[in-house]
N, C-alpha and C positions, 0 to 999 in steps of 0.2 A: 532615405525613404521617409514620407512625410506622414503622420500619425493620421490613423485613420479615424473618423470622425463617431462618436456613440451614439450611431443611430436608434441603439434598443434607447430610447431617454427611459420609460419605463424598464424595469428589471424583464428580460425573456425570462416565460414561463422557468420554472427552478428545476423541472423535469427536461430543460434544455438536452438533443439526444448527442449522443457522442457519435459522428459520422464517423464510423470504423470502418479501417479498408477491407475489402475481400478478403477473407484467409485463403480460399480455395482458388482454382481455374476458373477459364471462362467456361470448360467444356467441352474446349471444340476438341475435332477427330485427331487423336491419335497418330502420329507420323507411324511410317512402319520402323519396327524392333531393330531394322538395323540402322535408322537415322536417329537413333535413341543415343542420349548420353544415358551412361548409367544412374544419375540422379533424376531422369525423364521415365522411367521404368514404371508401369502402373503393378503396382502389387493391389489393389480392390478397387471395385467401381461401387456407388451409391446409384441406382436408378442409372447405369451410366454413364455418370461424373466421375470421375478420373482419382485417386488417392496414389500419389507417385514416392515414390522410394524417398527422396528430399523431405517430401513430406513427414513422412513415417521417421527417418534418421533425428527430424526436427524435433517432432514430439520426444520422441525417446529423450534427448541430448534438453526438453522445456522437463520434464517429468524427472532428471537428474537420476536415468535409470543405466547403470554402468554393471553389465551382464559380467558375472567371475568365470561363467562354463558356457558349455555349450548349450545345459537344460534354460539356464535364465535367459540367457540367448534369445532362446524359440521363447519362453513364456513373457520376457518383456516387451520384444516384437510385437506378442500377439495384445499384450497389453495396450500399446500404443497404439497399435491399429485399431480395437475396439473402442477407444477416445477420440478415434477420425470420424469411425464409422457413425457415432453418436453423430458427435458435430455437424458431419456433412450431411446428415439425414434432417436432423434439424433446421438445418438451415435449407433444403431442398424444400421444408413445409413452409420456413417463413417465409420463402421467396413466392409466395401460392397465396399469401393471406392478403385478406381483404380490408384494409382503410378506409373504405369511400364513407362508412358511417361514423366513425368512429371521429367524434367533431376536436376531441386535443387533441390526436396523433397529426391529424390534419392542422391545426393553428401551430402547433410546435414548427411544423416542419416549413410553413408558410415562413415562420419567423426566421429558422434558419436559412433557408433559401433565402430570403431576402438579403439579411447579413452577408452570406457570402456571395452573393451578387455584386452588392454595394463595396465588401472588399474586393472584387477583381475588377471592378469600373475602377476605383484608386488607385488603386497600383498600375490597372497599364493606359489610364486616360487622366485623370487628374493629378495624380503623383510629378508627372512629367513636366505637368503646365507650370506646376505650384514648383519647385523644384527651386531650390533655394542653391545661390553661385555665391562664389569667392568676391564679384564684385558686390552684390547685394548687402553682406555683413561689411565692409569699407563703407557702402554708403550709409549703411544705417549708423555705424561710428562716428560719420564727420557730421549725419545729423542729432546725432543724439549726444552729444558730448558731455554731458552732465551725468550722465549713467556710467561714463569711465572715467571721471575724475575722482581722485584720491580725496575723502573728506577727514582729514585727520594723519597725521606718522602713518607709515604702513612700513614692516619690515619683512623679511625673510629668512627666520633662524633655522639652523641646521644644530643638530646637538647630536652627544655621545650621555648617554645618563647611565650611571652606575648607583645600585644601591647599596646603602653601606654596609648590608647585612647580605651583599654578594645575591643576589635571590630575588626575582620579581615574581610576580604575582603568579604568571604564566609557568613558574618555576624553572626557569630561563638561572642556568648556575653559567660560570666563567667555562671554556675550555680548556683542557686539561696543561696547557704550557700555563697558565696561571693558577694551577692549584696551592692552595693554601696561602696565596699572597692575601692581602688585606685591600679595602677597597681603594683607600688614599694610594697603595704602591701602585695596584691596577692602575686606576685611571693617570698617576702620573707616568706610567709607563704610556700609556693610550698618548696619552699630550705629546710626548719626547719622539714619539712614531710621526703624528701626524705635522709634526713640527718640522721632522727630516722628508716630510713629501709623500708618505704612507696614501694611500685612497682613503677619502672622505666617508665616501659610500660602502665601502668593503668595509672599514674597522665598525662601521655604526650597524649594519648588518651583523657582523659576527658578535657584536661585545656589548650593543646596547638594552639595558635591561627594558627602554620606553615599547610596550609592545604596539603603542599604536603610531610609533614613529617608525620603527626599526626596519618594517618591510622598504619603507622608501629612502632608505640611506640614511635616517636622523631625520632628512628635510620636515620641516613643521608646514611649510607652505608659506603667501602672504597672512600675516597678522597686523591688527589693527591696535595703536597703543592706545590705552584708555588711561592715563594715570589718574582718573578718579576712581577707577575699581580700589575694589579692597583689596585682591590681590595684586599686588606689584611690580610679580616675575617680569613679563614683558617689557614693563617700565623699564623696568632696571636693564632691559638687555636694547633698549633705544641709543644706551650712549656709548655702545661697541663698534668700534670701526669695521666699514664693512671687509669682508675678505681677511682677516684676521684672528687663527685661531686663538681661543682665550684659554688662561691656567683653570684649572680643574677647582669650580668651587660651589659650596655644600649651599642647597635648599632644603628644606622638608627631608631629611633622611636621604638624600641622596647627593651624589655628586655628578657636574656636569661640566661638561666639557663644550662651547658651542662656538659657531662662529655667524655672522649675521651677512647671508648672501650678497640681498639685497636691500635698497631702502628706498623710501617714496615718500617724500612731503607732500603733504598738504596743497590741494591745489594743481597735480600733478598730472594731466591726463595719462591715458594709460593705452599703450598700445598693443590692442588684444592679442597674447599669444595663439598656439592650437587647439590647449582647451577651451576659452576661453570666444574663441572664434565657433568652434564647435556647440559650445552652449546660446551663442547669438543666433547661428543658423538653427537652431533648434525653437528657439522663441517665434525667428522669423514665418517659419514651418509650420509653426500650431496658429498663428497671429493667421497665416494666410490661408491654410485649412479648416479652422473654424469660420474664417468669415466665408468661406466657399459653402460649407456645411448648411450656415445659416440660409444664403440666396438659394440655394439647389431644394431644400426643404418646403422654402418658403413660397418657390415659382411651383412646383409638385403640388402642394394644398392648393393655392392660388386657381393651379387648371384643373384642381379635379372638383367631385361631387359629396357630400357627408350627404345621406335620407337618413333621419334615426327615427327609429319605431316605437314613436310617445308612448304605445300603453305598456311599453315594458320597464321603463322607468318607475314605475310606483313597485315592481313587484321586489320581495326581499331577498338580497343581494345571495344568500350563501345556499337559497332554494332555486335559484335560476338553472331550470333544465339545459346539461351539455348541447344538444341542439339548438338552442331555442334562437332565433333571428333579433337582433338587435338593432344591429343598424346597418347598412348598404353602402361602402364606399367605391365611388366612380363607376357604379351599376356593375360591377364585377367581383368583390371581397364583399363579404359578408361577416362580422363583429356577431359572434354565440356568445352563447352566456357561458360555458367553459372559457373562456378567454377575461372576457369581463371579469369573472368571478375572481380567477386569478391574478391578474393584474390589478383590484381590488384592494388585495392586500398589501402593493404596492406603493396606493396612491394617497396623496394627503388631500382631505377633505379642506373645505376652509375653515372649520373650527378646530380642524388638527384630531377627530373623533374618528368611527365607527359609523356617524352616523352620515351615512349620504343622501344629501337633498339631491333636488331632484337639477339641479345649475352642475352639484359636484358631477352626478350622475354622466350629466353630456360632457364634462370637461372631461371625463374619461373617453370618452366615444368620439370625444376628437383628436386627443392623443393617440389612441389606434390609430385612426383615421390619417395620422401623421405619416405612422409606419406602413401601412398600405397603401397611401400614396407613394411611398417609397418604390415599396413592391411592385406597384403596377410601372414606375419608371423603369426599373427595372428589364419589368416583361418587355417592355416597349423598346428599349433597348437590343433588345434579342440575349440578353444574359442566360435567362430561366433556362435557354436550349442550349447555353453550353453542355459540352462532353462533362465539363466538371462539377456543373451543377444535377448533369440526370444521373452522374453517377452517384453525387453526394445523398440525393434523391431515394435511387434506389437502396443504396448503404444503409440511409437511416432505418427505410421503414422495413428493413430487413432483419437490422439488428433490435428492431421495436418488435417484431415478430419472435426472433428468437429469446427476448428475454420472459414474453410471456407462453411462449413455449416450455421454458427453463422452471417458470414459475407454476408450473402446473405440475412438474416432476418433485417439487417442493412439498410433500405429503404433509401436512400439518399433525400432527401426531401429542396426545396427551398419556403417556400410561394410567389408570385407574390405581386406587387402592389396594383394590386384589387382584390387578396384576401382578402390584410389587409383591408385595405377601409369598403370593404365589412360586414366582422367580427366587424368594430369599429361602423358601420351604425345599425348594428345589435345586439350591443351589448352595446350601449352607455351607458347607465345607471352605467355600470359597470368601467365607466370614469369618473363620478360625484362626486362631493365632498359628504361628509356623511349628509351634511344639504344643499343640493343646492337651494331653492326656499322658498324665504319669502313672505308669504300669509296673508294675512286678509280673514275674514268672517263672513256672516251672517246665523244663523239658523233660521229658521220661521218651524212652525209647519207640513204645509201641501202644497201639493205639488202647488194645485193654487195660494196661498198668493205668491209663492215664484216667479210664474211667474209673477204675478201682482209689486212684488217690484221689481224681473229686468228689468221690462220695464220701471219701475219711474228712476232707475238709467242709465239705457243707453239715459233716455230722458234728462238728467241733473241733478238730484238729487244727493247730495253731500253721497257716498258713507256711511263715518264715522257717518253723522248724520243720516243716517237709520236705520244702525248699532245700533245707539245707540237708535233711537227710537225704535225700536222690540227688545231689549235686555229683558228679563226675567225675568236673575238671581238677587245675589245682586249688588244693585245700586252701592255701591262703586265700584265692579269689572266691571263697566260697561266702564269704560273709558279707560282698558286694555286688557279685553277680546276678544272684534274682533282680536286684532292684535296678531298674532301663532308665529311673526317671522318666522326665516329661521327654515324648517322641517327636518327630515329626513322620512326616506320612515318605520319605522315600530314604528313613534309616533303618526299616527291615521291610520283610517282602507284604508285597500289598494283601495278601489275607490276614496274617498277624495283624496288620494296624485299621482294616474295617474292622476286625473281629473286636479289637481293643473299642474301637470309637463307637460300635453296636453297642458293649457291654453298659449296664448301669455302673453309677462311683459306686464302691463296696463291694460287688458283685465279682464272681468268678466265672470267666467265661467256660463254655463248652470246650473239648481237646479242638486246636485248628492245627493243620498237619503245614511244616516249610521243611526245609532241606536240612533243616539240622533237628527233625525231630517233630513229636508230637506237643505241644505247649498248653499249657494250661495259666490263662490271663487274669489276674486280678487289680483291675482299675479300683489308682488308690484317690485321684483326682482329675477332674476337667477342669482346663481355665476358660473362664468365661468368652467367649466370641463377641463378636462386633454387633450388639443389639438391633434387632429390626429402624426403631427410631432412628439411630447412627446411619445404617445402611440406606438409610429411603433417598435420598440424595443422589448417591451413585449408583443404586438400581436404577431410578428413573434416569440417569442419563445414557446408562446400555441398555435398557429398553428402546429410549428415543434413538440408540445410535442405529442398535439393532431394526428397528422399526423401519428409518430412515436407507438405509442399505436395501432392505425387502422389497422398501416400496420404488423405488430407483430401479432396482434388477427387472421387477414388473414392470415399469413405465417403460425401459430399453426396449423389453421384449415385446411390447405390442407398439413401438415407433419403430422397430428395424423391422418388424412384422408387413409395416407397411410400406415397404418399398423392396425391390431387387438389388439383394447385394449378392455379387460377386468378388470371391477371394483366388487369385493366383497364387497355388500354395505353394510351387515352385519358383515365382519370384519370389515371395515374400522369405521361402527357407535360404533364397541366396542372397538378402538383403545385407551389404555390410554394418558392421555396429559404428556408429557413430562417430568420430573424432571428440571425444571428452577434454574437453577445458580443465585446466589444474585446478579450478573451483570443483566442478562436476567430479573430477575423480576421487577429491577428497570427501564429498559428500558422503553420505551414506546413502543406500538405495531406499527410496521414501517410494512404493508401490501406490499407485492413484490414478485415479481417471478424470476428465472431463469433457464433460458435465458432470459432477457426478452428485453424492450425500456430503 
């Protein structure tokens, strides 16, 4: 096939749209339930667009969602289905939105219609004409004979390279039948094989350390001798008979083993093998496509019309209103300043600047002019109504709809100051180290003793020695027991350790009642927690995540607000789970939507 010609000569707009195919149906009616395969099964309608079982199993199996029960089952189904329901809603509004003003969405999509017009004339009209034959590259051979003659030795080495240090770069070591030989046995073992008739290509494959030879047998290719280089390798391999393996001998660190396929004096015409026929036909192909390019271009300006609209030339380039009329090609395309503006920063003035006189100015507005004349050949063609251009058509500006659809679900969100504050005031715990507060304590049986012995301690009684006198258990544990060290919050029950983390350092808490009794807390230390400064980073980012999730859930609920959705809950509960891929199973279940935060 013959390369297609760059008709964008200026760069297409950078916002070029990506023609993405339909996700969904066309819509139409429903066969009945019993001409249904089971992946045709409609488990929800959008507005009455169709969401079918394939559908739904697809999502699940894009989302790497691999249900363990029968609960995750029902809950990632229904996941997967509210990721349709989005989608198809969405897209049910972009297909409703309006372009006719909207002056880029309109040049964008001018530009790619036209491209892909100009590529389906190529391929099934000029491709064919231009179509380069097996006798064509013969004749271009016998007339060009200077382009295949050999100017200099030209050889073709095949090698085996061993390094002496066993080891190439790629960390390519020997196989394991040569472990621990040295490199000189190796490769004289290599020689002694391919001396008895061994494959050329097989042993340089399996044993050659050259990694940019090794894929293709050792072959080097033709090479050309130069014995004026500084390097002399080649040289030195000009005076080896051809077809002749040679003994194993050392250059630069390594040994090599080679033999010299072929050879070509000086002088020698050359008769084009298939790659080499295939690279002519390839010349031939762009020689005779460009020169078509240039006539077809050439006769398109020729017949058509440029009007440009002098007084918009003085005005400055980067304030040019997206509407605004520039210039008129063949009384039917219109050049805005959206187009201009952009293509602008494309184009080289003739002082190589920024600054466009008013000569640069129209050299731009005729290089459009260029492209719309294309365009309108195009039209004129009957291309623009192909099937594949109104579909391309409709794709784009649908998926132009949905992305600022999408972009609107995009809540911009900054937390304040005393947000975070807030959040860190109300959240501290979740700032603390995993063992923040080292406690002592006393248990006494019942809740009076226990107020009786805080009053003996707040009157002065030595804490530890109370401690130790109410102790219970065994005596030996009696002299380690009060003291808990630093805690964390799920090594005793949860009133012990708020009561501990209410308490002030020094302070004895009030009696707090647990299953082993009434306690009496005395906080000996707090370690320090993760300072507000430290935290303001990762608050603000679960603010913004939180934020971003809130405002998403509201965006869904008043876009599925707007439409009629129906859900079959008895399809959907007999939906089967998916066939998971041994990638998918191994995944782990990542729960997510989309569209989604």
């Amino acid at each position: 096939m013959q390369q297609r010609p760059a008709f964008n000569m200026l760069l297409i707009v950078a916002a070029s749209a990506m023609l993405l195919a339909s996700v969904f149906g066309s819509g139409a009616p429903p066969h009945a339930a019993a001409e249904q395969t089971e992946s045709e099964l409609i488990v929800a309608r959008v507005d009455n667009r169709p969401i079918t079982v394939a559908q739904l199993q697809q999502e699940m199996r894009r989302q790497k969602l691999a249900p363990a029960s029968a609960l995750e089952n029902d809950y990632y189904k229904q996941q997967a289905l509210d990721t349709l329901l989005t989608d198809l809603a969405v897209r049910l509004e972009a297909e409703q939105m309006d372009f006719s003003n909207d002056y880029t969405v309109r040049t964008v999509l001018r530009q790619n219609l036209m491209q892909l017009a100009a590529n389906l004339y190529i391929d099934e009209v000029v491709a064919p004409r231009l179509a380069v034959t097996e006798n064509d590259v013969r004749t271009y051979w016998k007339e060009h004979p200077e382009q295949f003659t050999v100017r200099g030795l030209m050889i073709n080495p095949q090698q085996i390279m061993i390094n002496l240090e066993l080891v190439d770069q790629g960390g390519k070591k020997p196989p394991e039948e040569y472990d621990g030989w040295t490199a000189e046995d190796l490769s004289a073992d290599l020689y002694r094989r391919l001396k008895r008739g061994e494959d050329w290509d097989a042993l340089a494959r399996r044993y050659s350390n050259d990694a940019r030879s090794r894929g293709n047998g050792g072959q080097l290719g033709w090479q050309t001798v130069d014995s004026t280089a500084a390097d002399s390798w080649l040289d030195s391999l000009a005076s080896f008979p051809v077809g002749i393996t040679m003994p194993p001998f050392e250059v630069n660190g390594a040994l090599y083993i080679v033999r010299i396929i072929g050879r070509r004096n000086s002088g020698t015409v050359i008769e084009p093998d298939a790659a080499m026929k295939t690279e002519v036909g390839k010349y031939i192909g762009n020689q005779r496509m460009n020169a078509w390019t240039r006539h077809f271009r050439d006769s398109v300006v020729a017949a058509g019309e440029l009007v440009i609209i002098d007084t918009t030339l003085d005005l400055p380039i980067d304030d040019l209103p997206d509407g605004l009329p520039m210039a008129v090609s063949n009384h039917a395309d219109t050049t805005f300043g959206c187009e201009f503006r952009t293509q602008s920063h494309f184009f080289t003035t003739e002082d190589g600047s920024r600054n466009f006189s008013r000569n640069d100015r129209r050299r731009l507005l005729e290089s459009l002019h260029e492209l719309l004349s294309i365009f309108k050949a195009m039209r004129d063609l009957g291309y623009l109504d192909r099937p594949e251009l109104q579909k391309a058509k409709q794709d784009y500006l649908t998926e132009t709809g949905r992305s600022r659809i999408l972009a609107a679900a995009d809540d911009r969100y900054t937390p304040s100051e005393e947000e975070i504050a807030q959040y860190y005031r109300e959240h501290l715990a979740e700032f603390l180290p995993e063992r923040p507060v080292h406690v002592q304590h006393i248990v006494l049986d019942n809740l009076d003793t226990a107020w009786v012995v805080k009053r003996r301690i707040d009157a002065g009684a030595d804490f530890v020695q109370v401690a130790l006198e109410y102790y219970q258990g065994d005596p030996e544990m009696a002299e380690v027991t009060y003291d808990l060290g630093f805690i964390a919050a799920d090594d005793l029950p949860s009133q012990f350790f708020s009561t501990a983390m209410s308490t002030e350092e020094g302070a004895i808490s009030a009696p707090v009642q647990t299953e082993w009794g009434y306690h009496l807390i005395r906080v000996v230390e707090f370690k320090p927690g993760t300072p507000l400064e430290k935290a303001r980073t990762d608050i603000r980012s679960r603010l913004n995540r939180r934020h971003k999730i809130e405002a998403f859930q509201a965006w869904r609920e008043q876009l599925l607000g707007r439409h009629e959705i129906k859900i079959d809950t008895e399809a959907l509960a007999a939906v089967p789970l998916p066939e998971a891929s041994p990638a998918d199973s191994a995944a782990q279940n990542q729960p997510g939507a989309r569209p989604g935060p």
